[in-house]
C-alpha positions as CSV (number, residue, x, y, z in Angstrom):
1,X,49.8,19.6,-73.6
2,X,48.7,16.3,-72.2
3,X,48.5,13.8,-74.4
4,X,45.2,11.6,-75.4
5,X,45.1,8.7,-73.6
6,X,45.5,5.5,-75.2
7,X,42.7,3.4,-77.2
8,X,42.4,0.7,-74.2
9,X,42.0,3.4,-71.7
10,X,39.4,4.9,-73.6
11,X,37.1,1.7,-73.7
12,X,37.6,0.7,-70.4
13,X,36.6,4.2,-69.6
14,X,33.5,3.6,-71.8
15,X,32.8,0.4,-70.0
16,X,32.7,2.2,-66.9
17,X,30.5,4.7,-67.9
18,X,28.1,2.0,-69.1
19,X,28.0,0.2,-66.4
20,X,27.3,3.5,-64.3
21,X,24.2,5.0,-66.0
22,X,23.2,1.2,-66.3
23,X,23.1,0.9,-62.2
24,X,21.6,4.4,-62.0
25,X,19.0,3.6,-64.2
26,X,17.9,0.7,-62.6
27,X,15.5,1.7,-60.0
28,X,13.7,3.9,-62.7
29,X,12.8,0.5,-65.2
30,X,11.7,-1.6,-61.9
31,X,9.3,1.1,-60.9
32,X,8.0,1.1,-64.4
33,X,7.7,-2.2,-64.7
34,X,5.3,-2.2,-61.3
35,X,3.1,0.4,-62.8
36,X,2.2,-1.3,-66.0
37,X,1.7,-5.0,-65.7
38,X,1.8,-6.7,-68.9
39,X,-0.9,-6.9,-70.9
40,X,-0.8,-11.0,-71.2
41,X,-1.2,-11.1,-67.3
42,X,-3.8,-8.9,-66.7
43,X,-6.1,-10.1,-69.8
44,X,-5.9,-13.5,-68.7
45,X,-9.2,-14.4,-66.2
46,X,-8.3,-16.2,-62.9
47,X,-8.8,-19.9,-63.9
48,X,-10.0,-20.7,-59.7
49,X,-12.5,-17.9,-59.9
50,X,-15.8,-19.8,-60.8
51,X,-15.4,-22.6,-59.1
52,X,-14.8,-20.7,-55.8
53,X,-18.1,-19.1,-56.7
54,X,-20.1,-21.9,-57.5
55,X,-19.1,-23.8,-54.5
56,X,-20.0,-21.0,-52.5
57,X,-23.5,-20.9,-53.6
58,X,-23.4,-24.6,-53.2
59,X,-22.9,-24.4,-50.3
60,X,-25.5,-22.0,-49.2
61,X,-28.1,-23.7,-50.6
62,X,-27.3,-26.8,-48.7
63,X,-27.3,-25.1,-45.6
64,X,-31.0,-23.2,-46.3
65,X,-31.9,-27.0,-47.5
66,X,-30.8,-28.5,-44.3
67,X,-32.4,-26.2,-42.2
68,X,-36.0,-26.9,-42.4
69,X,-34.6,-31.0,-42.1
70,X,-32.9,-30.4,-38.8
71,X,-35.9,-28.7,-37.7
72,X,-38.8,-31.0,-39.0
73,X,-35.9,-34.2,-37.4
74,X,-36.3,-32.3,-34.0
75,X,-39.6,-31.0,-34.2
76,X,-42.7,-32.7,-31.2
77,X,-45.2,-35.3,-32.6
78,X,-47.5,-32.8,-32.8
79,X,-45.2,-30.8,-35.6
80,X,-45.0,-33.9,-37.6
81,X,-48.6,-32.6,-38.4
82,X,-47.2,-29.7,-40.1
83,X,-44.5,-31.6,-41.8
84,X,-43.7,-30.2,-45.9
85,X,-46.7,-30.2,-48.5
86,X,-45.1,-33.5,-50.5
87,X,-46.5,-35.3,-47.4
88,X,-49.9,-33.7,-47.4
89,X,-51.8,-36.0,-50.7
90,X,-51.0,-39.4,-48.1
91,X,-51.8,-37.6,-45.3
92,X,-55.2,-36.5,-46.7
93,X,-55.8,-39.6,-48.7
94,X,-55.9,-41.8,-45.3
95,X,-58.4,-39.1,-44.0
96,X,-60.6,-39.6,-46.3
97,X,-60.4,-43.7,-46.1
98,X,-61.1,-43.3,-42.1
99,X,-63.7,-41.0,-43.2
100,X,-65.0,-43.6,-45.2
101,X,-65.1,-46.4,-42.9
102,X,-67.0,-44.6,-40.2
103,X,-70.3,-45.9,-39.9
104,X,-71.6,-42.7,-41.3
105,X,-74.1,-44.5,-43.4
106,X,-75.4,-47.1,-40.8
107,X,-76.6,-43.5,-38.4
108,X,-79.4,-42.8,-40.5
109,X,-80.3,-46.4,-40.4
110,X,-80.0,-46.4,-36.7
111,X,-82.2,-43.3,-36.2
112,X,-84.6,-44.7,-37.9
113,X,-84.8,-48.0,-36.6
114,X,-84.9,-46.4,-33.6
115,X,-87.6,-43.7,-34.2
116,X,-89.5,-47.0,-35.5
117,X,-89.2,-48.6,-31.8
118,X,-90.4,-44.9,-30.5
119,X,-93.3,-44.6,-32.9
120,X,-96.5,-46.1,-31.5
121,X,-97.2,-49.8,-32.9
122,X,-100.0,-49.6,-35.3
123,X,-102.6,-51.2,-34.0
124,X,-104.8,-50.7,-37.2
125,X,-106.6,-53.7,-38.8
126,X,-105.9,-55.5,-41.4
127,X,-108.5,-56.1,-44.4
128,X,-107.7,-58.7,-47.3
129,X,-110.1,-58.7,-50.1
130,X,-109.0,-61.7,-52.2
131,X,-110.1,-64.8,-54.2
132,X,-109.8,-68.5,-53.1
133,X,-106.3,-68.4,-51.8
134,X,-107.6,-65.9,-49.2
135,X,-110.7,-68.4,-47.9
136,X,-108.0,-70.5,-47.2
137,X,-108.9,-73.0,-49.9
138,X,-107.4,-76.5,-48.8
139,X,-105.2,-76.2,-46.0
140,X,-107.0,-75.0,-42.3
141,X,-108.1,-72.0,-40.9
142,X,-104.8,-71.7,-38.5
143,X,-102.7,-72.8,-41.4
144,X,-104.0,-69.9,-43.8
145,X,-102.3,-66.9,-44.5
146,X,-104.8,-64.3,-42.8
147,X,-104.8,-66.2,-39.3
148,X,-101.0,-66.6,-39.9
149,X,-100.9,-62.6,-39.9
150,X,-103.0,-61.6,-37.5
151,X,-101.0,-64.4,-35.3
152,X,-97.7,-62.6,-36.2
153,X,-98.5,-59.2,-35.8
154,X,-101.2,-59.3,-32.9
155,X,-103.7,-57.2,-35.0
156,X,-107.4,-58.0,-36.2
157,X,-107.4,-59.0,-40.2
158,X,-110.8,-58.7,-41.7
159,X,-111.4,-61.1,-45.0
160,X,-113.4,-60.0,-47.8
161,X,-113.1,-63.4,-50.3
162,X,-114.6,-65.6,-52.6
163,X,-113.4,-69.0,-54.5
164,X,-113.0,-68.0,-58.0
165,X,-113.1,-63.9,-57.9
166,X,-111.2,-61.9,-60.5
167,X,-110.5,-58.6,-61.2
168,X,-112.1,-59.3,-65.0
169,X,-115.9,-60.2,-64.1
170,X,-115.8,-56.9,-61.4
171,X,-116.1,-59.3,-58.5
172,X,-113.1,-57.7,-56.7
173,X,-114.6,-54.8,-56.9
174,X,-117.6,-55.9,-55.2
175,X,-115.6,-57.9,-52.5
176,X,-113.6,-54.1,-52.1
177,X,-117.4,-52.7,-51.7
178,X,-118.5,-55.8,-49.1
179,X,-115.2,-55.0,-46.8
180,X,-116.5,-51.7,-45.3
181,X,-113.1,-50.0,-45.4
182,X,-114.5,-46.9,-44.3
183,X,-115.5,-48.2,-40.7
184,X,-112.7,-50.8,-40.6
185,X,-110.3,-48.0,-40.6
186,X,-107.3,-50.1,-41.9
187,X,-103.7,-49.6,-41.6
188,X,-102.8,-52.4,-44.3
189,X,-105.1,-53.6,-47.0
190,X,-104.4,-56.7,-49.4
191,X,-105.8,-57.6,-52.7
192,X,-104.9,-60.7,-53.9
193,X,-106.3,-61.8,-57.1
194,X,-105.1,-62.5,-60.9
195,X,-104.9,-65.8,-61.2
196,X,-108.5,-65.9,-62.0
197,X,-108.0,-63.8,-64.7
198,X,-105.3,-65.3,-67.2
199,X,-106.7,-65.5,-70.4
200,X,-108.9,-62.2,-70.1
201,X,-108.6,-59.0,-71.8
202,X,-105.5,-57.2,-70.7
203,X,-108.1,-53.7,-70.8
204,X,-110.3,-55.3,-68.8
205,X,-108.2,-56.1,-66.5
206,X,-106.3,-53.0,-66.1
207,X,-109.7,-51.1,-65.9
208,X,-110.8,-53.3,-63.0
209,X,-107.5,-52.8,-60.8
210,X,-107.5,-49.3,-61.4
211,X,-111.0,-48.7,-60.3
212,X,-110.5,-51.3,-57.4
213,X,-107.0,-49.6,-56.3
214,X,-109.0,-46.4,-56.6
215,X,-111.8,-46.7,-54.2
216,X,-109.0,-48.4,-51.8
217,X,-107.6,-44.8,-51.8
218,X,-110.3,-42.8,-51.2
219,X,-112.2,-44.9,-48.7
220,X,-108.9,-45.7,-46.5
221,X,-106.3,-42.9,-47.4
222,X,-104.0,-43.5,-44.6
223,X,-103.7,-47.5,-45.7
224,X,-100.6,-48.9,-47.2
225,X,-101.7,-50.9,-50.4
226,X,-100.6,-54.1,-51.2
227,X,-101.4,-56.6,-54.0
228,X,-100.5,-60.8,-54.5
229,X,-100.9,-61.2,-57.9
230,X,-99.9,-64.8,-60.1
231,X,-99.4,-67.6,-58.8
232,X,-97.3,-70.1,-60.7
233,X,-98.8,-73.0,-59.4
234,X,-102.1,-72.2,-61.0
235,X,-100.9,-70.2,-63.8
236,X,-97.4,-70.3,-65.7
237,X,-96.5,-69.2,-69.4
238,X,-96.8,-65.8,-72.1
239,X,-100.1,-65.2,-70.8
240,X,-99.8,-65.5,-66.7
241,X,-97.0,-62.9,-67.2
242,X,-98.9,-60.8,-68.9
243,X,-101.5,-60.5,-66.6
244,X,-99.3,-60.2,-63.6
245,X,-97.4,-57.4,-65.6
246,X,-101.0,-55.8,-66.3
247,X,-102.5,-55.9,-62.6
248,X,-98.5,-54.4,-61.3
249,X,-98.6,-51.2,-64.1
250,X,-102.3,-50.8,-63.1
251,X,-101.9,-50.9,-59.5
252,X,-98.9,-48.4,-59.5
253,X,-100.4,-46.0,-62.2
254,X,-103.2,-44.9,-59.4
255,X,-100.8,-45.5,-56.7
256,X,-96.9,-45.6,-57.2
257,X,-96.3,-46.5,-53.5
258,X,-98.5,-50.0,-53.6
259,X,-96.5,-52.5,-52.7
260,X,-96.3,-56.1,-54.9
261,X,-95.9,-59.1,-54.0
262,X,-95.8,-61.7,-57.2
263,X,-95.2,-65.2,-56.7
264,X,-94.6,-65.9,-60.5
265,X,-92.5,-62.9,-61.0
266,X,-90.6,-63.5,-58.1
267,X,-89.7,-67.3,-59.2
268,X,-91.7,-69.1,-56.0
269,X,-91.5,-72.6,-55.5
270,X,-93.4,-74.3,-53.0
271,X,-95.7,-77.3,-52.5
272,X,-99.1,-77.0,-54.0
273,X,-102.4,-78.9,-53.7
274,X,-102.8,-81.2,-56.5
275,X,-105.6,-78.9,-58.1
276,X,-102.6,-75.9,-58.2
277,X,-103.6,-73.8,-55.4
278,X,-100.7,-73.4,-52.9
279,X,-100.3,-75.6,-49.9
280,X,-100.0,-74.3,-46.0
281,X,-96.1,-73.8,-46.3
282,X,-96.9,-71.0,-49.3
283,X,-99.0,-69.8,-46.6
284,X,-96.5,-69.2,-44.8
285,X,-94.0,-67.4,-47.1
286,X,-97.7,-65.5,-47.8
287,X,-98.0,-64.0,-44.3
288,X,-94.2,-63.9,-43.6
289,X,-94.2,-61.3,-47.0
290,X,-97.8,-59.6,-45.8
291,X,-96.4,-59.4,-42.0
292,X,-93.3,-57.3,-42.8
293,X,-95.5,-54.5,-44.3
294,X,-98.0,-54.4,-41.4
């Protein structure tokens, strides 16, 4: 019978042994190991991740930015036009100033200033039905504000005046009666008169120039109207400008279109006679005012 081997055999056989099933094992706990990762690794995210996706999309939208710049950079003049809507406000804004400063307004002006040198000159009379100032009182016949019309607009002016008429006592009237507008056919007609008639009843008044203004109308309907009223030479104070007031509402409450001429409302200063009526250069500014509505 064999005997047992000794203690130190038996452990180095044991070592042995180990060492064997250790080696041959091996390959088993590595191919483990592959299959299940451990769990720290796989739970923990991928620190690069994000920031390779946000500079991705960075980048893309630099690039679909930059497109439409290149383009627009090499785009023709006439492109420019077409340019992105921040541009559009300036670009409409300075449209509108050209628009502006076109002469758009001065064309209707120009049309009609030209239709006016078309038009046939009227060759119409003129009739003035009027008080002193209209006779001419102090200065001559050339010098007087009817010649000085009929001189600057190369048509016949018919007087119909007496020193000291008024619209008041119904004299006007009378001289409106005395001027035969029917026949006379005018294209202008002038009543000058008021300064008479400071100091007289306001109704009075107003009655008479509506009345006069009235059969003006009907006997010459295609006449322009025009009244002088005040002078301040004569007249000045509460009640001259109360009676040029009263003969202007009168006038334009039977006619709205009668034109007004009114040497105290309008501030006039000129020379006068040394009894107040106006001298030969108020004449003058008389005719040059009476001229432009012929």
């Amino acid at each position: 019978m064999a005997g047992l081997p000794g203690r130190k055999n038996l452990r180095r056989w044991g070592y042995g042994l180990a060492l064997g099933v250790g080696i041959g094992l091996a390959p088993f706990a590595a191919a483990n190991a592959a299959a299940e990762p451990a769990p720290a690794i796989a739970d923990a995210p991928a620190p690069k991740a994000p920031a390779a996706t946000t500079l991705a999309a960075t980048k893309i939208a630099v690039l679909k930015d930059a497109a439409p710049a290149a383009a627009h950079q090499a785009a023709a003049p006439a492109a420019a036009a077409a340019a992105p809507s921040a541009h559009l406000p300036a670009a409409r804004t300075v449209a509108q100033r050209e628009y502006v400063q076109r002469p758009a307004v001065q064309r209707p002006v120009e049309a009609r200033s030209q239709a006016k040198q078309q038009r046939p000159a009227d060759r119409r009379p003129i009739v003035v039905i009027g008080a002193s100032i209209s006779t001419g009182y102090g200065v001559s016949k050339t010098a007087a504000y009817p010649s000085r019309v009929s001189a600057e607009t190369g048509r016949p002016v018919y007087v119909s005046a007496k020193t000291g008429a008024g619209y008041a006592d119904g004299s006007i009237a009378r001289l409106a009666t005395a001027a035969k507008l029917p026949a006379r056919n005018p294209g202008l007609v002038v009543l000058q008169a008021g300064s008479n008639d400071v100091g007289a009843s306001d109704a009075a008044i107003a009655g008479q120039v509506r009345q006069v203004v009235g059969t003006v109308r009907a006997q010459a309907p295609n006449a322009r109207i025009a009244v002088v009223t005040v002078f301040p030479s004569v007249h000045s104070g509460p009640a001259a400008n109360r009676t040029d007031a009263t003969i202007i509402g009168a006038a334009r409450s039977v006619d709205p279109s009668v034109a007004v001429i009114s040497p105290l409302g309008e501030g006039w200063e000129y020379p006068a006679q040394k009894d107040g009526h106006p001298a030969a250069a108020a004449h003058a500014q008389i005719a040059d005012r009476i001229s432009a509505l012929a």
